[in-house]
N, C-alpha and C positions, 0 to 999 in steps of 0.2 A: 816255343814249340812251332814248327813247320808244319801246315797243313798241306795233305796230298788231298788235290782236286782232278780224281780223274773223268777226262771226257767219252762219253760215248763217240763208235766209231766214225768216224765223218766230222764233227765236232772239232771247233777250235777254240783256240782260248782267248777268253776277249779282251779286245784292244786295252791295252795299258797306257799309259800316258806313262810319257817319255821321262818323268823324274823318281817315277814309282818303279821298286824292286822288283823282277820278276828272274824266276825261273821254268822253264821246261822239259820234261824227257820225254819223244817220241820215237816213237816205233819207227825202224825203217824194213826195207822190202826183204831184206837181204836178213832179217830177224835180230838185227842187235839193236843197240837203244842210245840216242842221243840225246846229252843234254847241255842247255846253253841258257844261258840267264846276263842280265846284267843287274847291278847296283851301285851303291855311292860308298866313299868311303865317310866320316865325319866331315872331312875337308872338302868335301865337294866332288872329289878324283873320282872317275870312272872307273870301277873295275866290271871285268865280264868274266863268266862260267863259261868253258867248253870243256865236256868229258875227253875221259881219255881213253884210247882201244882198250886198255884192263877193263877199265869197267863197263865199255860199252857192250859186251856179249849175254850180259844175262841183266833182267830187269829191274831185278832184287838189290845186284852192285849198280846198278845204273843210279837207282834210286837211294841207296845211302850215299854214295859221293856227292850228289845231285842236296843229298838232305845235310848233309857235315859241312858244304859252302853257302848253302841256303842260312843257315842257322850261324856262321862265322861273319856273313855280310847284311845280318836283318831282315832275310827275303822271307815273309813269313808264310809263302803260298807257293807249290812245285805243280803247276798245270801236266797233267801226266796224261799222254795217247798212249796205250801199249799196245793197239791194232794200227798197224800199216794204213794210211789212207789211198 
């Protein structure tokens, strides 16, 4: 299961070290929602999360697409701003 950690406004999400999974969706100015992660694959491979414009307009698909690659690559934590900093 993928847990959403969201941060209060201003708030960022803490450093991660470089071999550990992460994901995150932030809010941008312009009201839609981005999200970019990276993880490992078993073999070691880099793969990386970036949303795609479908999903980035509303918060709700921001954060199931954000949670269906979280949960296919072991990233068990989605760091979530939904206020524009």
């Amino acid at each position: 299961m993928v847990e959403l950690v969201h941060l209060a406004p201003g708030e960022q999400m803490p450093h991660i070290p470089d071999e550990e999974a992460w994901v995150t969706v932030e809010a941008s100015d312009d009201g839609r929602f981005f999200g970019t992660g990276s993880a490992y694959k078993p073999t070691g491979e880099a793969v990386f999360y970036a949303s795609v414009a479908a999903d980035d307009d509303r918060l709700e698909a921001a954060l199931a697409a954000a949670t269906d690659w979280a949960a296919e690559h072991g990233v068990r934590r989605i760091w979530v701003q939904a206020t524009p900093d």
